[in-house]
GUKOL-761723 format. One record per atom (N, C-alpha, C): residue in one letter; x, y, z. Coordinates in Angstrom, 1 decimal, decimal comma. Atoms other than C-alpha are relative to their C-alpha. Example, Ala and Ser with C-alpha at 12.3 -4.5 7.8 and 13.67 -1.06 7.14 Angstrom:
residues 2
{'A'; {0,9; -1,2; 0,0}}
{'A'; {12,3; -4,5; 7,8}}
{'A'; {0,9; 1,2; 0,0}}
{'S'; {-0,9; -1,1; 0,0}}
{'S'; {13,7; -1,1; 7,1}}
{'S'; {-0,8; 1,1; 0,8}}
This chain:
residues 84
{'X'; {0,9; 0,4; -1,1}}
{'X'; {-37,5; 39,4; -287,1}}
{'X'; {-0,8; -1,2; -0,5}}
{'X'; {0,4; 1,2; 0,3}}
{'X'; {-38,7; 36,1; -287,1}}
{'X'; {-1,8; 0,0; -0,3}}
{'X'; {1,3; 0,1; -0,3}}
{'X'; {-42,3; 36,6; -285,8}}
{'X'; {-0,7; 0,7; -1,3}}
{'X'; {0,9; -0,4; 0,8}}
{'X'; {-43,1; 39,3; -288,5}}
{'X'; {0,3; -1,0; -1,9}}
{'X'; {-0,2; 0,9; 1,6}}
{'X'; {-41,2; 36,9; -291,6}}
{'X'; {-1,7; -1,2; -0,2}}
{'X'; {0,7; 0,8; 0,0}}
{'X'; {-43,5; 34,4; -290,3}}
{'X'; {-1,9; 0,2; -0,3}}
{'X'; {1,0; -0,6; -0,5}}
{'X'; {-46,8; 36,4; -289,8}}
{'X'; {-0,1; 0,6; -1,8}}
{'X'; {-0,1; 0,1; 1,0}}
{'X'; {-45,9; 37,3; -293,7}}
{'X'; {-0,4; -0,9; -1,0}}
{'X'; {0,5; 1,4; 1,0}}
{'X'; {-45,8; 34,0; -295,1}}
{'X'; {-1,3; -0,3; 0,3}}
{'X'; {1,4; 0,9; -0,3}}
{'X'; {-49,1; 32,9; -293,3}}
{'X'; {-1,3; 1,3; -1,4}}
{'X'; {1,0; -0,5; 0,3}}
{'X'; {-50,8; 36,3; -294,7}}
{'X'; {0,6; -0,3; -1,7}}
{'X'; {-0,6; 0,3; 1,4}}
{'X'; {-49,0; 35,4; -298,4}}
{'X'; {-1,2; -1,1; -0,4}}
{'X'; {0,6; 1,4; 0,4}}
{'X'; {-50,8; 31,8; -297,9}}
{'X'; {-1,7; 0,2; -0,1}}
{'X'; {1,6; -0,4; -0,3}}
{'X'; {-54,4; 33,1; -296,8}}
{'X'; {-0,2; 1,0; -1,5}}
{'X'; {0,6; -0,5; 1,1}}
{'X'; {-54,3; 35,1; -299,7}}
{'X'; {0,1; -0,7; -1,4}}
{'X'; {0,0; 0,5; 0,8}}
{'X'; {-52,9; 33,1; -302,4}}
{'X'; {-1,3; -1,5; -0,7}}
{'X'; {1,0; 1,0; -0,1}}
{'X'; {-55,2; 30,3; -301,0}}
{'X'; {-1,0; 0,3; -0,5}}
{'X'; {1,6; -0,7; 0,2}}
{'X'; {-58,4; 32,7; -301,1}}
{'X'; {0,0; -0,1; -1,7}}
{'X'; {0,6; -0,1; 1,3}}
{'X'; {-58,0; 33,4; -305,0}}
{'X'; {0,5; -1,3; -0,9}}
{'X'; {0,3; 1,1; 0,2}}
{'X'; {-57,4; 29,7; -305,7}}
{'X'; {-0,9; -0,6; 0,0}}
{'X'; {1,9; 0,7; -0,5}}
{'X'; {-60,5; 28,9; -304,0}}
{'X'; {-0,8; 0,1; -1,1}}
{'X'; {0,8; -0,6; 1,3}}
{'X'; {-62,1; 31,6; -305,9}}
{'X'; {-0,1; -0,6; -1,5}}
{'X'; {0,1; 0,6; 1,4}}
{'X'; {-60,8; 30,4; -309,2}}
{'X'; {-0,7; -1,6; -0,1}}
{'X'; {0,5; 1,3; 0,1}}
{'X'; {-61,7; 27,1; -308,7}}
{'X'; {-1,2; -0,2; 0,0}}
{'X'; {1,5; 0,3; -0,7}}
{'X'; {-65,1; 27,4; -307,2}}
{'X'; {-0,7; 0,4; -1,3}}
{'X'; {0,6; -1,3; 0,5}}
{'X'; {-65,9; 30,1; -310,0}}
{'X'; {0,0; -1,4; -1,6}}
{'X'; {-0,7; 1,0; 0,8}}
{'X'; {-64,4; 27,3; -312,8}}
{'X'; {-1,0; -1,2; -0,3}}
{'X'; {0,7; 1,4; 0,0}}
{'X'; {-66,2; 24,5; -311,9}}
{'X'; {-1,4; 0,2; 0,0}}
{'X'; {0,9; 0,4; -0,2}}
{'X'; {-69,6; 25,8; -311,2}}
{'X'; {-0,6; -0,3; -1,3}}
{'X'; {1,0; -0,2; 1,3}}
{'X'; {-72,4; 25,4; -314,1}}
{'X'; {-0,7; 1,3; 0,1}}
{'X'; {0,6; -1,5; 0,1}}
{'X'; {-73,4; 29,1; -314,8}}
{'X'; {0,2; 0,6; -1,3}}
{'X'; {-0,4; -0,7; 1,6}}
{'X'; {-73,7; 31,4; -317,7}}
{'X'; {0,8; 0,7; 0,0}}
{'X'; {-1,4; -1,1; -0,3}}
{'X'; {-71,2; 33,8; -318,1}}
{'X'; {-0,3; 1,5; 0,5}}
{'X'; {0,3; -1,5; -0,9}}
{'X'; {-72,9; 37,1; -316,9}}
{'X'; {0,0; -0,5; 1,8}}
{'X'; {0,2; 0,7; -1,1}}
{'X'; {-73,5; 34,3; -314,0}}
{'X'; {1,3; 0,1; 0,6}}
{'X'; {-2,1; 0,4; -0,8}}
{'X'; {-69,6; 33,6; -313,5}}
{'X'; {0,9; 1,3; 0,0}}
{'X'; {-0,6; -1,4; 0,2}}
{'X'; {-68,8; 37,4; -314,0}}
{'X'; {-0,1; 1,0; 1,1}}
{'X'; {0,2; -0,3; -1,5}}
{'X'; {-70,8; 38,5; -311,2}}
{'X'; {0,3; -1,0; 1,3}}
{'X'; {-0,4; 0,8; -0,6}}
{'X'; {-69,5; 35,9; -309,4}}
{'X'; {1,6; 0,1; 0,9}}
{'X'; {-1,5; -0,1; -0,2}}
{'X'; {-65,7; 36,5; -310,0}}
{'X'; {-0,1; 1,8; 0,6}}
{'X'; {0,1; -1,5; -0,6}}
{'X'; {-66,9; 40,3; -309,2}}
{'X'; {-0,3; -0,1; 1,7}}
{'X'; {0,4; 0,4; -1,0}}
{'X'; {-68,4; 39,1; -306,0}}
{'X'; {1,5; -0,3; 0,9}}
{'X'; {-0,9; 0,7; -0,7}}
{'X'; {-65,8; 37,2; -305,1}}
{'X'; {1,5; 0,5; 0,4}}
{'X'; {-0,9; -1,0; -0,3}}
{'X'; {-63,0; 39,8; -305,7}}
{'X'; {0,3; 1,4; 1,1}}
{'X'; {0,3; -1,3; -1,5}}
{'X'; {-64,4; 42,4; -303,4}}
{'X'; {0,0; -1,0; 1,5}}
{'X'; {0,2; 0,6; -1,1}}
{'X'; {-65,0; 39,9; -300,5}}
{'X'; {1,6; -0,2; 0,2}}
{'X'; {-1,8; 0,5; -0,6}}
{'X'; {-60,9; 38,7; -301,0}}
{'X'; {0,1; 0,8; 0,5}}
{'X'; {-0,2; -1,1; -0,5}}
{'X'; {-60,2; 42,4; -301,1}}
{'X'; {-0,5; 0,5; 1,3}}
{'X'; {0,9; -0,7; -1,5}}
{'X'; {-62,6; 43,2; -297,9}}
{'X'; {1,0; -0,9; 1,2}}
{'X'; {-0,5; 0,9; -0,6}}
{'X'; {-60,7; 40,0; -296,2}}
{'X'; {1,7; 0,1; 0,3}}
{'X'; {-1,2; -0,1; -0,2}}
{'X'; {-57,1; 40,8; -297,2}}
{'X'; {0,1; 1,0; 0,9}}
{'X'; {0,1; -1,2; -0,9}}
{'X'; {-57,8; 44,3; -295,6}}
{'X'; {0,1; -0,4; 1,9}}
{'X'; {0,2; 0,2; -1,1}}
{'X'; {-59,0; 42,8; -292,6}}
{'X'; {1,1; -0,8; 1,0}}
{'X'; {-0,8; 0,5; -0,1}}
{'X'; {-56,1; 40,7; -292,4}}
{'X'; {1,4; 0,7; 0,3}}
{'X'; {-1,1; -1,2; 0,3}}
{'X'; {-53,7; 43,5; -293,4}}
{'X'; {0,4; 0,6; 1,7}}
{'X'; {0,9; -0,8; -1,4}}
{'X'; {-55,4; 45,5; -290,1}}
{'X'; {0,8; -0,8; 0,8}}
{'X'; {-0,6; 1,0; -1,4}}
{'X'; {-54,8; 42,7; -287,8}}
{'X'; {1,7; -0,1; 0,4}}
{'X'; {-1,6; -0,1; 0,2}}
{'X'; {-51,4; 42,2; -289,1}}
{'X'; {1,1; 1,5; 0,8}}
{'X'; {-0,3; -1,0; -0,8}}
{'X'; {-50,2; 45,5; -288,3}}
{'X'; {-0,3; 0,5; 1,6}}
{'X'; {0,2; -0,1; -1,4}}
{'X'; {-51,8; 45,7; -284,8}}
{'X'; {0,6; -0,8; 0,5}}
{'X'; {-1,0; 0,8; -0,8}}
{'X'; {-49,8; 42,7; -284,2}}
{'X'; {1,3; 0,2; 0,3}}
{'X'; {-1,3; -0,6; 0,0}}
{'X'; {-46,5; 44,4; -284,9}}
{'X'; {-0,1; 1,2; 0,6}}
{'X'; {-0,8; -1,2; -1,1}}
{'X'; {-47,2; 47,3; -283,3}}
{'X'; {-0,3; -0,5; 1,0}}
{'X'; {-0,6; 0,6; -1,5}}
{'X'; {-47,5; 45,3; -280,4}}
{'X'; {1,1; -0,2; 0,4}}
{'X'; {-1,4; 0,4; 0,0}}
{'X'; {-44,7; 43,5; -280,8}}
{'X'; {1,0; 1,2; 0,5}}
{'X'; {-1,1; -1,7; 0,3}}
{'X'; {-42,8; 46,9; -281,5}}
{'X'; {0,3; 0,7; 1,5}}
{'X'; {0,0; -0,5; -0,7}}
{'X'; {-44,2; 48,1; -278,3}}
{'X'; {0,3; -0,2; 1,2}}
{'X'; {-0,6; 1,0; -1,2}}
{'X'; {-43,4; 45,2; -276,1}}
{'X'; {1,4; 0,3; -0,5}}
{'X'; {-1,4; 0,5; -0,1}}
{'X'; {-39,7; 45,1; -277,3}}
{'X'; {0,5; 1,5; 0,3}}
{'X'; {-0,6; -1,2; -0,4}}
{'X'; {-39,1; 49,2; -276,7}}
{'X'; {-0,6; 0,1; 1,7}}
{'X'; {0,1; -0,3; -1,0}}
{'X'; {-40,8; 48,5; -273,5}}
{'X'; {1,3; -1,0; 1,1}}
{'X'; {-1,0; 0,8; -0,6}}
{'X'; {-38,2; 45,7; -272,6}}
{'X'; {1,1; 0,6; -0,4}}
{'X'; {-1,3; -0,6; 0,1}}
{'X'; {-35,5; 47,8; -274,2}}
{'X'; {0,1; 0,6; 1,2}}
{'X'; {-0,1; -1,4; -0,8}}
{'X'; {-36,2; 51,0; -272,0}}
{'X'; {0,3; -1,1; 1,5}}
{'X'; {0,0; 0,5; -1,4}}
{'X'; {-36,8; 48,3; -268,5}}
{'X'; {1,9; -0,3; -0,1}}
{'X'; {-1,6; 0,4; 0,8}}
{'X'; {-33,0; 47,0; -270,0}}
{'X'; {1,1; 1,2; 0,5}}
{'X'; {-1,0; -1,3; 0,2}}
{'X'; {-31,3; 50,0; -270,4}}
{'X'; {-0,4; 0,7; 1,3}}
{'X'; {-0,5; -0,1; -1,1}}
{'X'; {-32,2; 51,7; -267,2}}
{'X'; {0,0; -1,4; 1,2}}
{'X'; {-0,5; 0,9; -0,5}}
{'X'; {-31,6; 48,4; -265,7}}
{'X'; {1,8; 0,5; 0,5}}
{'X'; {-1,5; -0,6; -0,1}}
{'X'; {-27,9; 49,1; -266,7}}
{'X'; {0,6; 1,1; 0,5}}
{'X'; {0,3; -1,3; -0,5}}
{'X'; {-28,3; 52,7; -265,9}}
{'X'; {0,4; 0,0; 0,9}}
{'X'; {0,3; 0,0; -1,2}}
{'X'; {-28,9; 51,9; -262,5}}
{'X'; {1,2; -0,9; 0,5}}
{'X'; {-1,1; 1,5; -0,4}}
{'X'; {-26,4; 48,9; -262,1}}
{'X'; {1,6; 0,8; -0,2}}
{'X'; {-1,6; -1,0; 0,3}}
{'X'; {-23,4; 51,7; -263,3}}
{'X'; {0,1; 0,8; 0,9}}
């Protein structure tokens, strides 16, 4: 299925992106290191709270999907049904 390969790669990119960010942001600031610890701790739970939310969405999109295409099966099939 195209829609969910695609709907994959984007959630692949949003996340790989997010802990790039992270590292980067966390990398470059000027902080001490209990500073950059709670930082990367910080920032770990928020990806995690984000991928989740992403996750969520993701799956209510496919059971959509899922729900539209057994609804066009079933209109389909007794279509045929009916047409025999």
């Amino acid at each position: 299925m195209t829609t969910g390969s695609t709907l994959n790669d984007l959630l692949k990119g949003l996340y790989v992106g997010g802990i790039i960010g992270a590292i980067l942001g966390i990398l470059y600031a000027p902080k001490s290191g209990k500073e950059t610890r709670e930082d990367i701790s910080k920032s770990a739970e928020e990806l995690c709270y984000k991928s989740k939310e992403q996750y969520e969405r993701a799956i209510q999109k496919i059971e959509k999907l899922v729900d539209e295409g057994k609804d066009k099966f079933a209109t389909k099939k007794r279509g045929a049904e009916e047409g025999h």
